[in-house]
C-alpha positions as CSV (number, residue, x, y, z in Angstrom):
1,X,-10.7,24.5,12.8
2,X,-7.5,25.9,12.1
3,X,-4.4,24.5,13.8
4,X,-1.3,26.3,15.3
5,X,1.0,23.3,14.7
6,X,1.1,20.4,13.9
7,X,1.0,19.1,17.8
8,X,-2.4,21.0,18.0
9,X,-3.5,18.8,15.1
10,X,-2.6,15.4,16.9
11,X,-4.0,16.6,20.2
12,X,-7.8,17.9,18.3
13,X,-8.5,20.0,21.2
14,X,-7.7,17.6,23.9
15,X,-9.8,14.9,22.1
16,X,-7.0,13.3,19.9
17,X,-6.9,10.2,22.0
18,X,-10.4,9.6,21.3
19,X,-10.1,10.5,17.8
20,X,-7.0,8.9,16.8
21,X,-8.0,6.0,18.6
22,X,-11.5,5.5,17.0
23,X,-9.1,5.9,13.6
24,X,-7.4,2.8,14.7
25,X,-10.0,0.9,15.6
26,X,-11.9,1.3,12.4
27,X,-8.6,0.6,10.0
28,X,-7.8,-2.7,12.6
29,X,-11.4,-3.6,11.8
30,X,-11.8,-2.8,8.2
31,X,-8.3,-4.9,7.6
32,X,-9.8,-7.7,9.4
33,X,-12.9,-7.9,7.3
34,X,-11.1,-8.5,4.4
35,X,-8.6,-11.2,5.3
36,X,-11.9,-12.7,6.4
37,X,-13.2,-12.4,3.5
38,X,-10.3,-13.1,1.7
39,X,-9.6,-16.5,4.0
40,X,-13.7,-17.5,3.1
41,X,-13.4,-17.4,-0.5
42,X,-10.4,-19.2,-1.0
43,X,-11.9,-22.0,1.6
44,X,-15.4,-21.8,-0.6
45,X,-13.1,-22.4,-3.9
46,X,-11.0,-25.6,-2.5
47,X,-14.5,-26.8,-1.2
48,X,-15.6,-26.1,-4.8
49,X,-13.2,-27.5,-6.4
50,X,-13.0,-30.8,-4.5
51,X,-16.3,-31.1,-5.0
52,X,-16.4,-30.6,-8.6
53,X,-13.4,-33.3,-8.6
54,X,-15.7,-35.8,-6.8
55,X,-18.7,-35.0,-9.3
56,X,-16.1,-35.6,-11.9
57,X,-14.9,-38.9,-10.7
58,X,-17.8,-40.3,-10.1
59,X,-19.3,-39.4,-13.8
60,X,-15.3,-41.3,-14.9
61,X,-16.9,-44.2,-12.7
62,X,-20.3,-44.7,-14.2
63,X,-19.0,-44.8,-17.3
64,X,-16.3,-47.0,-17.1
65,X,-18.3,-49.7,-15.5
């Protein structure tokens, strides 16, 4: 497709609504996924971590006693 200006580019033939909507709605959704992502592993490594404190804490205990 060749465009006029860049108005006829935006408007894609009467369909820029649609397109640059569905645009949107992916990049909303693909930012999303990663602070998801982002928000699970750093839960998963303070979950690891306390739990490898505990480990370590008990292990201090048996031996101490």
């Amino acid at each position: 497709m060749a465009w006029a200006s860049l108005s006829d580019f935006l408007s894609m033939g009467g369909y820029g609504f649609y397109v640059w909507g569905s645009f949107l709605v992916f990049l909303i959704c693909l930012v999303g996924e990663v602070v998801l992502v982002l928000n699970r592993r750093r839960t998963l490594l303070k979950q690891l971590s306390l739990t490898h404190e505990a480990i370590k804490n008990e292990k201090n205990n048996e031996t101490t006693t």
